[in-house]
TORPA-4810 file (N, C-alpha, C, O; in nm, 3 decimals):
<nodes>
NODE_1_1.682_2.317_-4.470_1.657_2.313_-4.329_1.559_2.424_-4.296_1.574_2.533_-4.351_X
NODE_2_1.475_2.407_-4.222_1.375_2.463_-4.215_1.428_2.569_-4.078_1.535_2.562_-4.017_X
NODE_3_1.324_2.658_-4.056_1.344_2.783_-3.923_1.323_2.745_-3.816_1.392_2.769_-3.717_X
NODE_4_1.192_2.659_-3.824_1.185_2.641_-3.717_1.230_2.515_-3.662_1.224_2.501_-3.540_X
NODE_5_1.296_2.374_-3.768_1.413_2.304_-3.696_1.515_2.386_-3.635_1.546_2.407_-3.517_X
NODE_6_1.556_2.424_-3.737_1.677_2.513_-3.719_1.669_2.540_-3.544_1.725_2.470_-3.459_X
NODE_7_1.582_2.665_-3.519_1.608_2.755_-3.404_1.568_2.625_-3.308_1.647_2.625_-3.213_X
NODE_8_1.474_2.513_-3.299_1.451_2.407_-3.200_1.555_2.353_-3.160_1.565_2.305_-3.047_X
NODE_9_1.646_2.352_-3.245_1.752_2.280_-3.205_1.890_2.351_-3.113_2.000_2.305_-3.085_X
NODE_10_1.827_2.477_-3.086_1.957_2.509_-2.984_1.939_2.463_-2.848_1.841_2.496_-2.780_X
NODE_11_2.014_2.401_-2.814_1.941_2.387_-2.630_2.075_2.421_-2.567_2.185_2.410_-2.620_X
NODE_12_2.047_2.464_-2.448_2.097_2.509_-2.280_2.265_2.423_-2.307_2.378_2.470_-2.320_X
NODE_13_2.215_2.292_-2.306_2.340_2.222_-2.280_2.479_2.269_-2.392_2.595_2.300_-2.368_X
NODE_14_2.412_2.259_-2.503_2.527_2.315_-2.631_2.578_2.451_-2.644_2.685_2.476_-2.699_X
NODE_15_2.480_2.563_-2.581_2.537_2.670_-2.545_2.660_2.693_-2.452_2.775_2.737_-2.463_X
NODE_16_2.568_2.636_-2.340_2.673_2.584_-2.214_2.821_2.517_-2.272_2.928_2.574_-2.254_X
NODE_17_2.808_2.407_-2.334_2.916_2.381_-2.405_3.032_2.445_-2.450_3.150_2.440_-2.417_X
NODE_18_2.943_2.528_-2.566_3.016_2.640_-2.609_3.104_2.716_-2.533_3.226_2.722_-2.548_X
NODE_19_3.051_2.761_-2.470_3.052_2.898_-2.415_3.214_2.853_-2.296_3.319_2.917_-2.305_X
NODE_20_3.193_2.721_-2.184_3.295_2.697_-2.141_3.400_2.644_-2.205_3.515_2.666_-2.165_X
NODE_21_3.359_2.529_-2.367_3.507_2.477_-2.433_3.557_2.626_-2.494_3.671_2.669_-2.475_X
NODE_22_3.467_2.688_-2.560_3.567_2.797_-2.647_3.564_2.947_-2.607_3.645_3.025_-2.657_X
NODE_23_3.464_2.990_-2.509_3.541_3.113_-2.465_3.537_3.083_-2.318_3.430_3.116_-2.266_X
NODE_24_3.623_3.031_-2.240_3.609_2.985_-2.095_3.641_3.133_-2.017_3.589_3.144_-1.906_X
NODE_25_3.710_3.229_-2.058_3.710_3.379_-2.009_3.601_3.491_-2.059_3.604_3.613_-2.048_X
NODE_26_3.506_3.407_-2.118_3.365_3.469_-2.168_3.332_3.511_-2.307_3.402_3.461_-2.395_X
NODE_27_3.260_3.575_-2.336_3.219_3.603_-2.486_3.083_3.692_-2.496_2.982_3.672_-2.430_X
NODE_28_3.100_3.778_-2.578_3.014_3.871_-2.587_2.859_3.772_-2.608_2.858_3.652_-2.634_X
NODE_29_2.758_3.846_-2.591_2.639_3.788_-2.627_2.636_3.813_-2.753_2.633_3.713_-2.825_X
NODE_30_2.636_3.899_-2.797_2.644_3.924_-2.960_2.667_3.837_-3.017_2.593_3.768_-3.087_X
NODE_31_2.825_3.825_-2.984_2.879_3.739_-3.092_2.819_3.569_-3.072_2.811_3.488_-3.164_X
NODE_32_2.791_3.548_-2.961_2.723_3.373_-2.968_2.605_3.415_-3.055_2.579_3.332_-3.142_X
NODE_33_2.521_3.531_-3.053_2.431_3.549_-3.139_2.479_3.473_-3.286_2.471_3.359_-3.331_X
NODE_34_2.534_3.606_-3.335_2.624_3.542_-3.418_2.629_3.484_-3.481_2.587_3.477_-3.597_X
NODE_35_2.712_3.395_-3.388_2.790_3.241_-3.438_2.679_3.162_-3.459_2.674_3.104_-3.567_X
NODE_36_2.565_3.143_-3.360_2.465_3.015_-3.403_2.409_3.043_-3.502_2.361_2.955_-3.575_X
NODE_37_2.400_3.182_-3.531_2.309_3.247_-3.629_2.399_3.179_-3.737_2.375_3.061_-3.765_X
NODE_38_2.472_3.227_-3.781_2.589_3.145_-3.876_2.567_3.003_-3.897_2.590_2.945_-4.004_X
NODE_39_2.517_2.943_-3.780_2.486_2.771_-3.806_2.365_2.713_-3.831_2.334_2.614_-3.897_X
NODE_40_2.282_2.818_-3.744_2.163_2.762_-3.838_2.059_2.797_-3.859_1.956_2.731_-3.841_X
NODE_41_2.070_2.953_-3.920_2.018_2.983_-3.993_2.030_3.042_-4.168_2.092_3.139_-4.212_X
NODE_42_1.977_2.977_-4.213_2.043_2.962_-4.371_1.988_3.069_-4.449_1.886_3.129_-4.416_X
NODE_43_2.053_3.093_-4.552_1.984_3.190_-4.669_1.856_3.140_-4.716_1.810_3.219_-4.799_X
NODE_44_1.786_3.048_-4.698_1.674_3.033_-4.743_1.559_3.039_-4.612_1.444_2.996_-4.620_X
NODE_45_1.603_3.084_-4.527_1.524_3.084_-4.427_1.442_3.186_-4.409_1.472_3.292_-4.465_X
NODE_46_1.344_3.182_-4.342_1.227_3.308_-4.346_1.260_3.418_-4.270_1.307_3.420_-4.156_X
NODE_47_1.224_3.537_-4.363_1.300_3.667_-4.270_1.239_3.640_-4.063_1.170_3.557_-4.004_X
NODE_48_1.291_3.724_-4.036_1.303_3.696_-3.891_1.356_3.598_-3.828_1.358_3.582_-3.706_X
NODE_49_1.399_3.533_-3.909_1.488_3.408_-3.833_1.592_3.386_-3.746_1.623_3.283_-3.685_X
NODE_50_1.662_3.541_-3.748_1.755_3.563_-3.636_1.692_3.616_-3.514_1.726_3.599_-3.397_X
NODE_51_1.609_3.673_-3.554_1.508_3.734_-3.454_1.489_3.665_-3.341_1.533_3.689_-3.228_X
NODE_52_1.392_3.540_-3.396_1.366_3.411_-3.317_1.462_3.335_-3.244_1.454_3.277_-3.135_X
NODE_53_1.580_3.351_-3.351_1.645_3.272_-3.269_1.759_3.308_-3.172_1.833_3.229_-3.115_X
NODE_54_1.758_3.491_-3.162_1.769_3.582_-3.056_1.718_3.555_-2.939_1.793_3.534_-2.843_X
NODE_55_1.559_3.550_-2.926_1.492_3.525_-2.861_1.503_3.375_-2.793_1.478_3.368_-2.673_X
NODE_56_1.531_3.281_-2.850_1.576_3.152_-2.803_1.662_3.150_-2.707_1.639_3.111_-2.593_X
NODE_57_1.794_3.204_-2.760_1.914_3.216_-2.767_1.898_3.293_-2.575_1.950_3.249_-2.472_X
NODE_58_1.833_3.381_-2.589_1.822_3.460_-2.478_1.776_3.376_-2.385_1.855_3.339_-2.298_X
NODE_59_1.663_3.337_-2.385_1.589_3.256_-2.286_1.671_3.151_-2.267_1.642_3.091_-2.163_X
NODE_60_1.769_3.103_-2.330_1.878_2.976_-2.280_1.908_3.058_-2.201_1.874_3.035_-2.085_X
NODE_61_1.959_3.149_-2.221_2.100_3.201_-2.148_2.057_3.251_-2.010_2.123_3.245_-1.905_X
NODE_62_1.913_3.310_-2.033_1.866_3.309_-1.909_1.838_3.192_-1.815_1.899_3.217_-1.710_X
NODE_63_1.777_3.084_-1.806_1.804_2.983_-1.780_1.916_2.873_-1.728_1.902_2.774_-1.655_X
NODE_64_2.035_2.928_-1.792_2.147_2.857_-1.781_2.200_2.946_-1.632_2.255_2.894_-1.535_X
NODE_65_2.155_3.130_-1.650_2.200_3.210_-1.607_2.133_3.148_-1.414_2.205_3.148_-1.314_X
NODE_66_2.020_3.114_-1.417_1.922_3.107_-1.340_1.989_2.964_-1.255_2.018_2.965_-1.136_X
NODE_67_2.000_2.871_-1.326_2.106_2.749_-1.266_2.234_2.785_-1.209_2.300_2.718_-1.129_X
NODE_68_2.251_2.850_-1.238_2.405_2.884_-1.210_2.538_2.870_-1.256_2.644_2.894_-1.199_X
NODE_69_2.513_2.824_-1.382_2.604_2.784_-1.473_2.705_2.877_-1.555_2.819_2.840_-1.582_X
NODE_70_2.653_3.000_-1.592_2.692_3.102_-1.669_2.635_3.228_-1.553_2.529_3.219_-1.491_X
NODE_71_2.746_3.358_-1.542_2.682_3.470_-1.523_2.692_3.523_-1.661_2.753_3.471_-1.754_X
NODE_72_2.614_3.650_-1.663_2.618_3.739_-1.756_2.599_3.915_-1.691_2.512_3.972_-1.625_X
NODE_73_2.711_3.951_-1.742_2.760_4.085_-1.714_2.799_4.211_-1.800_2.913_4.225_-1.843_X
NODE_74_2.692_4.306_-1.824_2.736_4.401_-1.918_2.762_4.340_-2.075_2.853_4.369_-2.153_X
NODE_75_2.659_4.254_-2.093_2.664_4.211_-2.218_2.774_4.055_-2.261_2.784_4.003_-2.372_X
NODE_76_2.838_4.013_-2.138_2.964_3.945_-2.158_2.888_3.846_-2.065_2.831_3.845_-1.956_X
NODE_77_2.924_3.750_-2.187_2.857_3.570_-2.063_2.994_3.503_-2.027_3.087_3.492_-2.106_X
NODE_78_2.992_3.461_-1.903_3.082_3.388_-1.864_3.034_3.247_-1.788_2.921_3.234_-1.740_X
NODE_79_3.139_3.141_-1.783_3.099_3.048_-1.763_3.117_3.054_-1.594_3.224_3.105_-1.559_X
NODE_80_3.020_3.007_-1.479_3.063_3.011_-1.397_3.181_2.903_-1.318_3.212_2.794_-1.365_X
NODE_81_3.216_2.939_-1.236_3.282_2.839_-1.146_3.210_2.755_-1.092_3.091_2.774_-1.066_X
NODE_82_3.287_2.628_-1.063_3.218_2.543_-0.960_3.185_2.567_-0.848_3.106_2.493_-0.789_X
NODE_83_3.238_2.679_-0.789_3.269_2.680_-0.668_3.194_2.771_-0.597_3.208_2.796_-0.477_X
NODE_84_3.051_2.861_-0.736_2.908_2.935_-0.693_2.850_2.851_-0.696_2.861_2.752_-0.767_X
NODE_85_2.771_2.877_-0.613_2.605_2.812_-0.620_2.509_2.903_-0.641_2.498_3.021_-0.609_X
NODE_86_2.434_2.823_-0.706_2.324_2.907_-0.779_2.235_2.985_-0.669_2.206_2.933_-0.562_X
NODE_87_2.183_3.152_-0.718_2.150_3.247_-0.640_2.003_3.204_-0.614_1.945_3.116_-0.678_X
NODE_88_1.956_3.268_-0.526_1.780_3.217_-0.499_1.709_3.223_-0.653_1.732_3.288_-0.755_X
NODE_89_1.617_3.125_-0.617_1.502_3.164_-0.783_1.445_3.325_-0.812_1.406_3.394_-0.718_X
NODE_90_1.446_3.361_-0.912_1.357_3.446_-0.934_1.210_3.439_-0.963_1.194_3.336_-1.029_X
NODE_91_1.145_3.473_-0.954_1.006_3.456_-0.973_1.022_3.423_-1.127_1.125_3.425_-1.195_X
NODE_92_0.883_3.390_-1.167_0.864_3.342_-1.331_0.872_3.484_-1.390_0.856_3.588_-1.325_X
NODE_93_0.896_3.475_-1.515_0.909_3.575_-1.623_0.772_3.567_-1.652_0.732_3.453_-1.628_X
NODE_94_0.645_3.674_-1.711_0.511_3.639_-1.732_0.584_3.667_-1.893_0.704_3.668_-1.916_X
NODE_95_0.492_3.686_-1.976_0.488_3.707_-2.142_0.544_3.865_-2.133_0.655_3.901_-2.171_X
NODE_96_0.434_3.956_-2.072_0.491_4.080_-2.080_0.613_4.115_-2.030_0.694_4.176_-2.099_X
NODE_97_0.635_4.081_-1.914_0.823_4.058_-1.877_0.945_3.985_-1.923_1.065_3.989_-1.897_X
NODE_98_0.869_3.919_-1.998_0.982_3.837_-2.114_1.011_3.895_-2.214_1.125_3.900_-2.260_X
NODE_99_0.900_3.953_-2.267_0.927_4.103_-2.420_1.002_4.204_-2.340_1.122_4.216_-2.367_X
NODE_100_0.955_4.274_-2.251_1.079_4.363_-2.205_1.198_4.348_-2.221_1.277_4.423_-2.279_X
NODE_101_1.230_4.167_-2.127_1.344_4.181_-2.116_1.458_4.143_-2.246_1.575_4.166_-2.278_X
NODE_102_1.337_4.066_-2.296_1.417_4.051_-2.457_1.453_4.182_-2.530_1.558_4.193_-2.594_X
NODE_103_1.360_4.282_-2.518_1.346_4.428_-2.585_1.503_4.473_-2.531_1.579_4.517_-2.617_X
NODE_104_1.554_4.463_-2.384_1.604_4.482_-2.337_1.775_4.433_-2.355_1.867_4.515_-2.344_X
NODE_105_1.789_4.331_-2.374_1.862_4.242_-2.445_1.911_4.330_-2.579_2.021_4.382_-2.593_X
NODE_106_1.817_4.331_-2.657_1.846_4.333_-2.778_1.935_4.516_-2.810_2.036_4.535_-2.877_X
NODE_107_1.861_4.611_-2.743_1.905_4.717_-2.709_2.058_4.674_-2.684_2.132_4.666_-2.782_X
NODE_108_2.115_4.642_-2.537_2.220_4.619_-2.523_2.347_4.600_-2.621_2.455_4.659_-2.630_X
NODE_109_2.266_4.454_-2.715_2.389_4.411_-2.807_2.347_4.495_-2.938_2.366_4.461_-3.055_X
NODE_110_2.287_4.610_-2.892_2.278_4.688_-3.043_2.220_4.672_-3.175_2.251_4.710_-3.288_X
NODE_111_2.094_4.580_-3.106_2.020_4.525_-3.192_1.843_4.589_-3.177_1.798_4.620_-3.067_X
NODE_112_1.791_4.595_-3.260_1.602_4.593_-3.262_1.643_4.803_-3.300_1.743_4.860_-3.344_X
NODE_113_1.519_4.851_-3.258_1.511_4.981_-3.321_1.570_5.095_-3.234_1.552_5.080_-3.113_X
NODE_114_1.626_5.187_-3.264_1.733_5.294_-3.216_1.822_5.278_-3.115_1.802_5.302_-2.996_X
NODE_115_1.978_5.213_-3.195_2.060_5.219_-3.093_2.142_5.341_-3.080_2.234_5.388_-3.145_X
NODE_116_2.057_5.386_-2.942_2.118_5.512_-2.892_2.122_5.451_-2.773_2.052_5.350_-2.760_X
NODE_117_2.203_5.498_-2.658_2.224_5.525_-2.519_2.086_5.541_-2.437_2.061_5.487_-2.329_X
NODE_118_2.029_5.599_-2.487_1.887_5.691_-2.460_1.761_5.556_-2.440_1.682_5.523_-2.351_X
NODE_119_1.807_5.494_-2.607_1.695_5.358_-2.619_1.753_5.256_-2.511_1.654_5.220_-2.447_X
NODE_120_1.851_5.200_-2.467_1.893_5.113_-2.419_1.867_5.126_-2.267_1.847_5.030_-2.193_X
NODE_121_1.870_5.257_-2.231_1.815_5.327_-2.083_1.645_5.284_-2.076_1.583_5.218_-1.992_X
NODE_122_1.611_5.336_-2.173_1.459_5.342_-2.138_1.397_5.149_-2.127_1.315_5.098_-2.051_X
NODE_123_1.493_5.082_-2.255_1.457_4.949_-2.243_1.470_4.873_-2.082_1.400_4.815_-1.999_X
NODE_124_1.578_4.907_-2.098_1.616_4.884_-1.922_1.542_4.896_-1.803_1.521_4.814_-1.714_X
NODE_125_1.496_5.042_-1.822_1.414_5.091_-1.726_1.262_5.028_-1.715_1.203_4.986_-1.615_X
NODE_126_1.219_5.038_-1.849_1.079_4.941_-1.879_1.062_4.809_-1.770_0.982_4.779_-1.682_X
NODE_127_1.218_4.735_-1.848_1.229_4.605_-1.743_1.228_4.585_-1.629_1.193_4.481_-1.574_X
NODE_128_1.274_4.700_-1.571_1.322_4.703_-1.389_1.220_4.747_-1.350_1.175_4.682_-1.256_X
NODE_129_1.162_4.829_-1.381_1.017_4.904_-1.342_0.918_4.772_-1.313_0.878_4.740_-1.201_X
NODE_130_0.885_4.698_-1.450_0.849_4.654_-1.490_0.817_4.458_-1.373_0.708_4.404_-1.352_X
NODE_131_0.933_4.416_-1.335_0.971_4.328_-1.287_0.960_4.330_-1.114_0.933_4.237_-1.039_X
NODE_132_0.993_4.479_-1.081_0.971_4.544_-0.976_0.850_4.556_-0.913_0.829_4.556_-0.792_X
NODE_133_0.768_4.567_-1.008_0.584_4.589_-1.016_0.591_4.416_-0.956_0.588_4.392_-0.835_X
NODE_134_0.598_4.340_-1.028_0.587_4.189_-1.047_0.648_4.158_-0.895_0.584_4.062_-0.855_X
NODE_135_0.718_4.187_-0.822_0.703_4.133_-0.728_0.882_4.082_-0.695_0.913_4.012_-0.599_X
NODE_136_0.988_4.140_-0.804_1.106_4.107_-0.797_1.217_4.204_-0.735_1.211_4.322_-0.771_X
NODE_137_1.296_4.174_-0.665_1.349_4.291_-0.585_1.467_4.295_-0.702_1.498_4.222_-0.796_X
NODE_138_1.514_4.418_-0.647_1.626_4.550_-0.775_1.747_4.437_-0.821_1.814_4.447_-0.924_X
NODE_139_1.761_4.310_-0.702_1.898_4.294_-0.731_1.858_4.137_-0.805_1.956_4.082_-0.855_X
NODE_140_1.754_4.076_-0.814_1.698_4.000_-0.868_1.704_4.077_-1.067_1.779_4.051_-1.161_X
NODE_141_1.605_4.159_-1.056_1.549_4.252_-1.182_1.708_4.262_-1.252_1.723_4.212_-1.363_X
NODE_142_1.816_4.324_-1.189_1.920_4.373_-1.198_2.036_4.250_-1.257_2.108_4.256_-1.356_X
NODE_143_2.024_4.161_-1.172_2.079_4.036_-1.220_2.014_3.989_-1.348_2.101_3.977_-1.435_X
NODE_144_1.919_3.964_-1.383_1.865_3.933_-1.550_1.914_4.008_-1.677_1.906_3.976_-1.796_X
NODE_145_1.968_4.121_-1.614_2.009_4.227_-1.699_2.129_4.244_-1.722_2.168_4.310_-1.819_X
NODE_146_2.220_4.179_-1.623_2.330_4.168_-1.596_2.428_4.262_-1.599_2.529_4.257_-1.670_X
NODE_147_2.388_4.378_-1.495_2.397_4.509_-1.430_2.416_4.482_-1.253_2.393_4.381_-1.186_X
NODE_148_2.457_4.590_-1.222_2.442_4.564_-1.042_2.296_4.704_-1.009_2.238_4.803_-1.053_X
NODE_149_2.306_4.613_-0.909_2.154_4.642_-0.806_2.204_4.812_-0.826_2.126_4.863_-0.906_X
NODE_150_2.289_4.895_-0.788_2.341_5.027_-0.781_2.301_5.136_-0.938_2.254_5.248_-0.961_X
NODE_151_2.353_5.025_-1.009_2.345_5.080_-1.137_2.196_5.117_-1.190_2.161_5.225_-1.238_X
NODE_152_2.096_4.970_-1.165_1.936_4.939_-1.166_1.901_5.108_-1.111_1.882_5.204_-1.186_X
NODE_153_1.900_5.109_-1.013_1.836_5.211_-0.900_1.844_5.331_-0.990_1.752_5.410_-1.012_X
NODE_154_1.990_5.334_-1.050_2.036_5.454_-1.134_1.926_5.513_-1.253_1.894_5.629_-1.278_X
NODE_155_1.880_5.374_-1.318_1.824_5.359_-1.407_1.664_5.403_-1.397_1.611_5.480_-1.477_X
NODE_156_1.604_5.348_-1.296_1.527_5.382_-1.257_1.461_5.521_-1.209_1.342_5.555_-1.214_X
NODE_157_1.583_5.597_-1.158_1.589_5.722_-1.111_1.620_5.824_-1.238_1.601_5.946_-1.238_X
NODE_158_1.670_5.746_-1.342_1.690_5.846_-1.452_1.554_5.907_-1.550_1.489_5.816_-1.602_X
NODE_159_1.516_6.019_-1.573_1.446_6.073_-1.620_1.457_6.217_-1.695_1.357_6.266_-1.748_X
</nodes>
């Protein structure tokens, strides 16, 4: 099986799936990392392959996050209730705000280069700064990150 079947084949809906049949009280992002990673990506697959399909993996979740289907909080996705409706749109992600926020991501679940406290701040901050410039208000920026608007500001202010 090839990498890039492999990672094509995750979509929104099977996450979604996931995520409400088997952890309906939520689940780390990590670990769905993980687990798909476990499914399909194989030992013969080309280095970076989790990478990619990190990056996949993320942009579902953002997406799903964006419908209203799943929040995500402090690293923990949960499935939402019926009974939210989905929050206003956020503006588009450009390329450079999508690496942030992936950069950003990956920090969190303790992944990509120096997990310290320190790296995970600054990734953060990149993003909010970053998104903020773009035209997205704190609690928008803040929600992608799945942090509160209070905390963002924090982040921002830290130096």
């Amino acid at each position: 099986m090839g990498v890039g079947m492999a990672v094509g084949r995750l979509s929104g809906a099977w996450i979604h799936q996931f995520v409400v049949e088997v952890y309906p009280k939520g689940v780390l992002r990590r670990a769905l990392l993980d687990h798909f990673a476990a499914i399909l990506v194989s030992k013969r697959s080309s280095r970076g392959a989790k990478g990619r399909l990190a990056r996949r993996l993320y942009g579902r979740l953002l997406s799903l996050q964006r419908r209203g289907l799943i929040t995500q909080e402090e690293g923990i996705v949960h499935p939402a209730t019926l009974a939210r409706k989905p929050k206003a749109a956020k503006p588009d992600l450009d390329p450079a705000l999508e690496r942030l926020l992936f950069k950003a991501l990956l920090a969190e679940d303790g992944q990509g280069d120096g997990h310290t406290p320190a790296a995970l701040q600054e990734a953060r901050r990149g993003f909010l700064s970053r998104a903020v410039e773009a035209g997205w208000t704190l609690e928008q920026a803040a929600g992608s990150l799945g942090i509160k608007a209070s905390q963002a500001a924090q982040i921002l202010e830290w130096r």
